[in-house]
C-alpha positions, 0 to 999 in steps of 0.5 A: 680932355673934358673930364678928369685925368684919371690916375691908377695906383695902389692905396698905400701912403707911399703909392698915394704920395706918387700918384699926387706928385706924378699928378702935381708934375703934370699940372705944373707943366701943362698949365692944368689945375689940380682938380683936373685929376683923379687919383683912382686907387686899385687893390691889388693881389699883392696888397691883398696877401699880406703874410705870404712872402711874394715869391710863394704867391707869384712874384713882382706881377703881383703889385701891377695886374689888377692896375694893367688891367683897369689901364687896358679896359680904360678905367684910368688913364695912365698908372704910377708905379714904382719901378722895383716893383714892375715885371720886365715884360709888359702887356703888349698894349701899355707902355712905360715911357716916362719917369721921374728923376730918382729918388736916393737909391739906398737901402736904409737900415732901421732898428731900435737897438744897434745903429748898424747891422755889424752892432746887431747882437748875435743871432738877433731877427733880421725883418725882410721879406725880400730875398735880395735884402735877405741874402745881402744880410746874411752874406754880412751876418750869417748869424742873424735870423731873417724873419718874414716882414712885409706890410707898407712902411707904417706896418713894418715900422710898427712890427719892430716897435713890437718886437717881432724883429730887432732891425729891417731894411727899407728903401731911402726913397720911400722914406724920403717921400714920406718924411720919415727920412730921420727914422733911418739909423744908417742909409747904406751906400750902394758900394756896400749893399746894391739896390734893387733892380730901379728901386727909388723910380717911379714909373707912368705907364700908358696905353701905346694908343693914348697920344693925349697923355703921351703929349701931357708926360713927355714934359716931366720924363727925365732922361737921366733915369731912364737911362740908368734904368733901362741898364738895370732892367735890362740886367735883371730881364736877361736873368730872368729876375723875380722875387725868386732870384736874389739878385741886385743892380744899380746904374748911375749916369754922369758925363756922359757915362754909365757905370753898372754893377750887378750881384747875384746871391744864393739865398743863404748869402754864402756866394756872391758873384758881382760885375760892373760895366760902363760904357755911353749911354746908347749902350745902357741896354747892351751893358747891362744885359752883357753884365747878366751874361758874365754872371750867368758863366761865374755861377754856373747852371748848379748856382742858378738851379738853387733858385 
């Protein structure tokens, strides 16, 4: 390829961030020099609405159109995204088959008066926009008011500075990547509060015609989390999953074996069904799939209809 390898992403610190790690990778593995790449940087809708809480303005989709779009018009070459944020659906055209080695999947808890959300005080403003993290928080503390609170890591972190809640999630990996690791008061272990579906993944997508880059990125898939996450989103396909749906999944892979657990919430945290599955690593789509059908007969058709 003569002229640069052009890399689509979102403009905020952390989509920046693994766009020029995802573009180091490549470099480093393919004998390529760093000025051999662009990173293009898209606004996206989601970006754009900043105050309205995603599940009101369309859902997951809303961080990925407009960078699909300049992906199958051929305006970039390949685009980095972080999984959690991805539809389980994709356009025909594209393709994810490559990501890199996960980041610490845990969610991490921040505030500047309590070090854990059991030592928050009564009736205190919980900040998430996300309806997983909200039902999760509430089926812990029924008590705690969930404030809306979206924006990129720097503006949540500057909304409680403000005041406009006293305590948030965000997840470890982002903070990780940024070196902001030491603002977390307690990363949460996944065995008290699951993850979102592929949350600390991150994704290349390509066109499914694009052999050239296909050959450039197969050398810095790792295998590991690809199988985890294709247990995962497979989970959340088979429910459906939205920004609607409070639901959560984490996979891990070691010896040879998977284990899932997935949740599904009401919004106000009063019930939660949860599943685990293990089995071999072919079977990664097969169990996380079988773990959404289990959770669909334990909440029943009335459970779902709240969503």
């Amino acid at each position: 390829m003569q002229r640069p390898i052009r890399i689509g992403t979102r403009g905020s610190d952390l989509a920046l961030v693994q766009a020029r790690t995802v573009a180091a990778a490549i470099a480093e593995t393919n004998g390529l020099d760093a000025d051999q790449f662009e990173i293009v940087v898209i606004r996206t809708t989601g970006d754009a609405e900043k105050e309205r809480r995603l599940a009101d303005i369309g859902g997951k989709g809303l961080f990925t159109k407009e960078i699909e779009e300049a992906l199958h018009d051929k305006q970039i070459d390949l685009a980095v995204h972080s999984m959690k944020d991805m539809q389980t659906v994709l356009p025909p055209d594209l393709i994810i088959d490559c990501v890199l080695e996960r980041e610490d999947p845990r969610d991490a808890f921040i505030s500047p008066i309590a070090r854990s959300i059991d030592a928050l005080p009564q009736g205190a403003k919980f900040g998430t926009s996300s309806l997983r993290r909200a039902s999760q928080v509430l089926a812990r503390r029924p008590d705690l008011e969930i404030v809306p609170f979206r924006g990129n890591v720097g503006t949540r972190l500057k909304k409680l500075e403000d005041g406009v809640a006293s305590a948030t999630l965000l997840a470890m990996a982002g903070l990780n990547r940024l070196g902001l690791s030491e603002v977390a008061k307690e990363p949460i272990s996944t065995e008290i509060m699951l993850p979102a579906v592929a949350q600390g993944i991150v994704g290349i997508e390509r066109r499914v015609d694009n052999e050239e880059i296909a050959h450039l990125i197969a050398k810095i898939h790792h295998v590991e989390t690809a199988i985890t996450m294709t247990a995962e989103r497979a989970f959340l396909a088979s429910l459906d999953g939205s920004c609607r749906t409070p639901l959560a999944g984490h996979a891990t892979f070691k010896n040879g074996q998977l284990k899932f657990r997935g949740q599904i919430l009401t919004p106000d945290g009063q019930t939660v069904h949860t599943v685990e599955r293990s089995g071999a690593a072919i079977l990664a789509a097969a169990l996380g799939a079988d773990a959404a059908t289990e959770l669909k007969a334990k909440g029943g058709p009335a459970f779902f209809a709240t969503w």
